[in-house]
PABABA-977742 format. One line per field, with one value per residue: residue number from 1; y, x, z of N, C-alpha, C in turn. Coordinates in steps of 0.02 Angstrom, whole numbers, plus 32768, in hexadecimal, padded with zeros to 4 digits. Layout:
! residues N
resi (NUM:...) .
n.py (Y:...) .
n.px (X:...) .
n.pz (Z:...) .
ca.py (Y:...) .
ca.px (X:...) .
ca.pz (Z:...) .
c.py (Y:...) .
c.px (X:...) .
c.pz (Z:...) .
***
This chain:
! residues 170
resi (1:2:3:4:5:6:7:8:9:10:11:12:13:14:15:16:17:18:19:20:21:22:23:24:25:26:27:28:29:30:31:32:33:34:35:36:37:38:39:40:41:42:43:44:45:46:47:48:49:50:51:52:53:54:55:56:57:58:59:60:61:62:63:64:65:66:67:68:69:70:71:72:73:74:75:76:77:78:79:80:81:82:83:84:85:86:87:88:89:90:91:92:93:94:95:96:97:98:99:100:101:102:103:104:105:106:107:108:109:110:111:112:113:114:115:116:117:118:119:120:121:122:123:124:125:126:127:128:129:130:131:132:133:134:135:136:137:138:139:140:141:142:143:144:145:146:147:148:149:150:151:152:153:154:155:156:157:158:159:160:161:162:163:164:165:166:167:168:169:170) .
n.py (71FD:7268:72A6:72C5:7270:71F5:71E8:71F1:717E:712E:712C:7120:7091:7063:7082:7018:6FBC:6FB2:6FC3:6F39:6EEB:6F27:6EDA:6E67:6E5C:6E67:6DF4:6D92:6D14:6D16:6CDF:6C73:6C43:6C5D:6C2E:6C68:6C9D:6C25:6BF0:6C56:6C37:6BB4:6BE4:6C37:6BC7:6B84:6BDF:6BCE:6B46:6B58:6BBD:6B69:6B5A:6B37:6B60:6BBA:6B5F:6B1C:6B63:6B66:6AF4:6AC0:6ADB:6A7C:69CE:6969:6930:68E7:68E0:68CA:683F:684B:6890:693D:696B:690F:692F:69A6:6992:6943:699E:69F5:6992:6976:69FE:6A1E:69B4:69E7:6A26:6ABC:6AAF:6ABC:6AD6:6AA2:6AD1:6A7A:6A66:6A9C:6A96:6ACE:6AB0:6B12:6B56:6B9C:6B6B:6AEE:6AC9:6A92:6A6A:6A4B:69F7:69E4:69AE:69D1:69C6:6A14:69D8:6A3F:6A12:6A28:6A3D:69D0:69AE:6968:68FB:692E:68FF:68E0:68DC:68D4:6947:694B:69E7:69FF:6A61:6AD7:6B5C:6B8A:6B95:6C02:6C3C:6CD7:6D64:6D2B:6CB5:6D04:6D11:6CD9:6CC2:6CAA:6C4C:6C0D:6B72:6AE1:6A3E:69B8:6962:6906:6899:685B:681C:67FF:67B9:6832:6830:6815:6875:68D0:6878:681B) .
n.px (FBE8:FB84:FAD7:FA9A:FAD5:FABA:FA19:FA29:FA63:F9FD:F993:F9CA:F9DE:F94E:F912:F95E:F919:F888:F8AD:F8EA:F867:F810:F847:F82A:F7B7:F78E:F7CD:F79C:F743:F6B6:F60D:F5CC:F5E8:F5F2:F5E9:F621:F687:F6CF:F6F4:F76F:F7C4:F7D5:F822:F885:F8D2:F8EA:F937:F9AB:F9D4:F9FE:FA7D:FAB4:FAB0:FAA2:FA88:FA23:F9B9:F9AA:F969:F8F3:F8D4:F87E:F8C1:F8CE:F908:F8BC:F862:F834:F89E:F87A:F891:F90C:F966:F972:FA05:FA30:FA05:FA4F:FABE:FAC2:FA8E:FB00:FB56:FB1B:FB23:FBA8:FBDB:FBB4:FB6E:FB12:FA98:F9EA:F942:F8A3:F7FE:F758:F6A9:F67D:F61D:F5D8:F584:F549:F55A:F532:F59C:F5D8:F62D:F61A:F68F:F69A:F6F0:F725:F7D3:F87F:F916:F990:FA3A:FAC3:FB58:FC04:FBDC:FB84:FAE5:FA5A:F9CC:F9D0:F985:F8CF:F823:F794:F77D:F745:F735:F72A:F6EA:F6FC:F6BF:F73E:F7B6:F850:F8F0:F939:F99A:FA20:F9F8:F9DE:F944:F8AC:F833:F7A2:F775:F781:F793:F7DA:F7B1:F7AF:F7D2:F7A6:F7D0:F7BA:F80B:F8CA:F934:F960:F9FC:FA49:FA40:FA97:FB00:FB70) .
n.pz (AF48:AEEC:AF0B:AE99:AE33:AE6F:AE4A:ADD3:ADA0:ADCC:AD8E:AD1A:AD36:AD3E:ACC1:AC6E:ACBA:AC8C:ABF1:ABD3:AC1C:ABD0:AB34:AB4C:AB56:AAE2:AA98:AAA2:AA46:A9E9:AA38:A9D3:A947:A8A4:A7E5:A795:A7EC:A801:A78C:A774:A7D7:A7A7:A731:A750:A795:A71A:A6E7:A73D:A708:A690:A6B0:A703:A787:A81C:A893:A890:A859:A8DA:A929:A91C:A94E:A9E1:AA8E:AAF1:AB01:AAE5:AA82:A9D8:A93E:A8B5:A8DE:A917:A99D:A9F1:A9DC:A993:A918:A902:A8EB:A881:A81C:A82D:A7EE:A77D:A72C:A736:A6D0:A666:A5C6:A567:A5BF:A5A2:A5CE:A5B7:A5D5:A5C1:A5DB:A648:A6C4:A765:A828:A88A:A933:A9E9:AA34:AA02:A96C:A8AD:A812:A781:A70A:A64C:A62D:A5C8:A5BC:A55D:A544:A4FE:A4AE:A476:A3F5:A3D5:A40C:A48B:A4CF:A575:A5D1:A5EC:A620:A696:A700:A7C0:A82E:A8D0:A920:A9C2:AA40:AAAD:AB3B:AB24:AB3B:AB52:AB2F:AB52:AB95:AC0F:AC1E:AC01:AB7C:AB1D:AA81:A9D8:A9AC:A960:A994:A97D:A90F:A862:A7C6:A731:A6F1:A6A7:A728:A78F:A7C8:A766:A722:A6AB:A684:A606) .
ca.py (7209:7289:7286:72B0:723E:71AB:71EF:71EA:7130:70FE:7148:70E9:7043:705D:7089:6FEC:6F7E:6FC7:6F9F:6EF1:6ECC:6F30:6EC6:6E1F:6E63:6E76:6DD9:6D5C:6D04:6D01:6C8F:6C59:6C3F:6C61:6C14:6CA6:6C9D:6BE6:6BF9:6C72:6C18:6B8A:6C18:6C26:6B90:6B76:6C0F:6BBB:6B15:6B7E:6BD1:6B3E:6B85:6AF6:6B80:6BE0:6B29:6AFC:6B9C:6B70:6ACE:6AC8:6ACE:6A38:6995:6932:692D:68D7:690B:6898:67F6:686D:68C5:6990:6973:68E2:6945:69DA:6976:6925:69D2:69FE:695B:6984:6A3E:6A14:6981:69CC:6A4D:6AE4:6AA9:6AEC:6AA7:6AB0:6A95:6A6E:6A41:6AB4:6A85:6ADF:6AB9:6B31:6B48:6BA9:6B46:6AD2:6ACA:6A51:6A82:69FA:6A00:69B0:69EB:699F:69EB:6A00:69E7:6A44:6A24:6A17:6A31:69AC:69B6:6928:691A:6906:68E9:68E8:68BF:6902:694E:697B:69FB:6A0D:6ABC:6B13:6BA0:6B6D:6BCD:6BFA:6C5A:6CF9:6D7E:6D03:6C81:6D22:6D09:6CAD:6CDA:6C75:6C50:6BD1:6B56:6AA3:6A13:6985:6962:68CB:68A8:6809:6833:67D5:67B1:6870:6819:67EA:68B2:68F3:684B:6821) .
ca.px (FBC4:FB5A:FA95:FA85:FAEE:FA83:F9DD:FA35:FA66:F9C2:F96F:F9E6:F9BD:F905:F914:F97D:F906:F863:F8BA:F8DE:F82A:F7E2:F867:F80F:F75D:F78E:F7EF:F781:F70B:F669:F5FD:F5BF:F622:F5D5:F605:F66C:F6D7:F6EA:F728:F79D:F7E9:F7EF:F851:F8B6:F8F7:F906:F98A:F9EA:F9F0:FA24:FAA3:FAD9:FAA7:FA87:FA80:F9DD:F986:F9AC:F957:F8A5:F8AC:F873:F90D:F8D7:F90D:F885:F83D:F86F:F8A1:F884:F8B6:F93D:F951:F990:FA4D:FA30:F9F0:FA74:FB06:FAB3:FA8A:FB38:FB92:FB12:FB2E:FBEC:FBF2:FB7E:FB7E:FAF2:FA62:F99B:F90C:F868:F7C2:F720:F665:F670:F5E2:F5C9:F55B:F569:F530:F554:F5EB:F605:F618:F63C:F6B2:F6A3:F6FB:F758:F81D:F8B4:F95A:F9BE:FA78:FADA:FBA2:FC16:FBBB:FB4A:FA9E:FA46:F999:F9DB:F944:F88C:F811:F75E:F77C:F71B:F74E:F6F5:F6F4:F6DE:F6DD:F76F:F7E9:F88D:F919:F942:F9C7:FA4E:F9D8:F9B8:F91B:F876:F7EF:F770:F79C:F762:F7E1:F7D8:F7B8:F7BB:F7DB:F785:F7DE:F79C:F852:F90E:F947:F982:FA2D:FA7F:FA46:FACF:FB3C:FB5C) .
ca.pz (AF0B:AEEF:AEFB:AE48:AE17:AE73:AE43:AD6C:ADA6:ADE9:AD43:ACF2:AD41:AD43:AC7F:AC5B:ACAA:AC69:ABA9:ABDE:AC15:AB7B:AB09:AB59:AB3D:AA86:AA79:AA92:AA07:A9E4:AA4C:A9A5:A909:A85F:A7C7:A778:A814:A80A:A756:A78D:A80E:A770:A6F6:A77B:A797:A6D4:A6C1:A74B:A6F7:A646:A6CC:A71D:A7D1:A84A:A8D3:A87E:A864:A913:A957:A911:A97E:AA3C:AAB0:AB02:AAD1:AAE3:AA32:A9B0:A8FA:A86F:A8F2:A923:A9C9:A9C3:A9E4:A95B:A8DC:A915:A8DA:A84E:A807:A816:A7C8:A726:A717:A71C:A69C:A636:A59F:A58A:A5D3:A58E:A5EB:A597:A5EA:A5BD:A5E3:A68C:A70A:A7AD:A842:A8DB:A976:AA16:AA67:A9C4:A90E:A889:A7E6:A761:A6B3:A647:A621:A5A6:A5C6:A531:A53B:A4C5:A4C5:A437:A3C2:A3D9:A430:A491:A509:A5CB:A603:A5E5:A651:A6AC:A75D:A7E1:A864:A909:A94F:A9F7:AA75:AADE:AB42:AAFC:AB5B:AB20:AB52:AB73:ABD3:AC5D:AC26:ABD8:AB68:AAFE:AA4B:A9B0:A99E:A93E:A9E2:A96B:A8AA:A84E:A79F:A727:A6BB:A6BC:A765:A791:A7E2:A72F:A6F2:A6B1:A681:A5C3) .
c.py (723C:7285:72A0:7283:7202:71AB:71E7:71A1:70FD:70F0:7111:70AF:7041:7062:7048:6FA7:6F79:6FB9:6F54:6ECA:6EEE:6EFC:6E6A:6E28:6E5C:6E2B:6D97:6D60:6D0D:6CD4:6C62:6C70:6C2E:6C3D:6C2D:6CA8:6C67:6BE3:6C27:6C64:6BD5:6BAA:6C1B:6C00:6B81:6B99:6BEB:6B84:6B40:6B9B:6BA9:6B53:6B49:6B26:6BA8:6B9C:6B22:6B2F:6B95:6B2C:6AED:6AC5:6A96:6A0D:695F:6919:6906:68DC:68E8:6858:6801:6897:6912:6990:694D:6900:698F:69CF:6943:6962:69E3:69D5:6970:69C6:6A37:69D2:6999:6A1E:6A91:6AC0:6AD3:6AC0:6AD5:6A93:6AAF:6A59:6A5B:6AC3:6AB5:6AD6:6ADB:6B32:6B81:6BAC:6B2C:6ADA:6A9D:6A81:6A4E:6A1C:69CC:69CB:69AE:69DF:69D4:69F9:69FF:6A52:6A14:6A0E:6A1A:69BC:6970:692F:68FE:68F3:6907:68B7:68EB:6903:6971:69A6:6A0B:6A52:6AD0:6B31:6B88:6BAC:6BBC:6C2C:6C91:6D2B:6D59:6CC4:6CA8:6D25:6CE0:6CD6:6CBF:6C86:6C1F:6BAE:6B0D:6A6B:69D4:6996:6922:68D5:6853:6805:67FC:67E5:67F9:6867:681D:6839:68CB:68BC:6837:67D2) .
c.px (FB8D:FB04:FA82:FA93:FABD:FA45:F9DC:FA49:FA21:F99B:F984:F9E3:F985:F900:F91F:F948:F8BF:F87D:F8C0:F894:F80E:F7FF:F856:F7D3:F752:F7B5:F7C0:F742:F6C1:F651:F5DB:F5E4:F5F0:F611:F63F:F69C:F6FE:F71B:F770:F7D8:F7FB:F82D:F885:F8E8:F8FF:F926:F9A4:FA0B:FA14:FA70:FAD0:FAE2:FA8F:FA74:FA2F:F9AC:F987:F99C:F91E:F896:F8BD:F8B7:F903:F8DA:F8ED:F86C:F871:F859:F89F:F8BB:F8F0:F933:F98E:F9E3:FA70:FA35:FA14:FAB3:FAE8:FAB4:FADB:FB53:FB79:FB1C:FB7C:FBF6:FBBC:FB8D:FB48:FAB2:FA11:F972:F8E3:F829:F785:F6ED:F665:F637:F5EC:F572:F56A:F551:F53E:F582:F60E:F5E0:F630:F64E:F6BF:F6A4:F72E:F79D:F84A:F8E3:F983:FA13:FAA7:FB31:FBCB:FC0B:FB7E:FB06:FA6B:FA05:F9BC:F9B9:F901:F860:F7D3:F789:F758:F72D:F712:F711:F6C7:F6E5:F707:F798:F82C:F8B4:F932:F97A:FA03:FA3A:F9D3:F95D:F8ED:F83E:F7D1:F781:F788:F799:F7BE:F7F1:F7C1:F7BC:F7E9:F7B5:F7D4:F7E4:F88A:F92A:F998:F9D8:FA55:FA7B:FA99:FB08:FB30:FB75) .
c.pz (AF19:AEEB:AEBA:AE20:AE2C:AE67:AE02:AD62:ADA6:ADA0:AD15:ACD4:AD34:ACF5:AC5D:AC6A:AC8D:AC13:ABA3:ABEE:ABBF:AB41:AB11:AB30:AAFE:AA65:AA79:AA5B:AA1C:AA17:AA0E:A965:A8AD:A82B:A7A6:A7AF:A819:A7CC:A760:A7B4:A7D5:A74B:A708:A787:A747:A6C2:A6EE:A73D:A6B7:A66E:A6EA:A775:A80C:A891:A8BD:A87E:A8B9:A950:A94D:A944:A9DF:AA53:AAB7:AAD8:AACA:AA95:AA0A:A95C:A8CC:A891:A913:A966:A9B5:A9B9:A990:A909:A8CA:A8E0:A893:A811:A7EF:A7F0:A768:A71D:A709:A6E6:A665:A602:A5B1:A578:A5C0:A596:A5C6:A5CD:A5D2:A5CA:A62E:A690:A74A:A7D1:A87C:A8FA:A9AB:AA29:AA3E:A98E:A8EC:A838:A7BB:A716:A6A4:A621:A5F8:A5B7:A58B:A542:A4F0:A4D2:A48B:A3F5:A3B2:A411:A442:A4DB:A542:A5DA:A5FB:A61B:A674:A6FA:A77C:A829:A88F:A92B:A98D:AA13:AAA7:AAFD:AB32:AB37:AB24:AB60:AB8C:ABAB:AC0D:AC58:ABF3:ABB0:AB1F:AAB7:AA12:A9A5:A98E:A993:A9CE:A92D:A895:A7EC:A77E:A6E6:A6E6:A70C:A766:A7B0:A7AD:A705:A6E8:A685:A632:A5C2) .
***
């Protein structure tokens, strides 16, 4: 090989991994989380229930599975998600009386939401109910799990609503 050729390689590499660190530097969150981003990260998750997306909800919580989701741990509330998005018609969550307290590390996300079902015609509430989500800076895996970098993600979720297990069942 020629030495131009390994000096347009090196470039190459050195280019490639210079975008990968800049594409960390830029990917992680805030260390503090304002309320307009918290809503956001709410809106969010309310097109993917209208969508029926169990993979977009299940990206705002923590990886780990420690936490638990309305009595529910994450795998729980994975497959619960799915059983009501498939037995269920089109879905429109509403919420109201949004609270935020933030912080540094954590935040708290407290409202209260009804999910309409609308299928056949008919229209009926799935579920009403206050919830409270706990938010914080956690690490998340990014670029295929080659790497980490800090992120707001839901670590627990408090809900005083119908036992989230039966969502979905008529």
């Amino acid at each position: 090989m020629k030495k131009s050729s390994i000096i347009a390689l090196g470039a190459v590499g050195l280019l490639s991994v210079l975008l990968v660190i800049t594409y960390l530097g830029t990917r992680s969150g805030p260390e503090q989380i304002t309320k307009e981003e918290a809503v956001t990260m709410l809106d969010t998750m309310k097109s993917a229930v209208e969508k029926k997306s169990v993979g977009v909800i299940m990206d705002a919580i923590a990886p780990s599975a420690d936490g638990k989701y309305a009595d529910m741990t994450r795998e729980q509330l994975r497959m619960t998600l799915a059983r009501a998005f498939q037995g269920s018609g089109d879905l429109t969550p509403d919420f109201k009386k949004i609270t935020f307290d933030g912080g540094n590390q954590a935040a708290t996300l407290s409202f209260d939401i009804s999910v309409k079902n609308t299928q056949g015609g008919m229209s009926a509430d799935d579920y009403k109910g206050h919830i409270t989500l706990y938010l914080k800076r956690v690490e998340v895996p990014c670029l295929l799990g080659a790497f980490k970098a800090m992120d707001w993600r839901i670590t627990k979720a408090e809900s005083t609503g119908p036992n989230l297990s039966t969502f979905g069942e008529f």
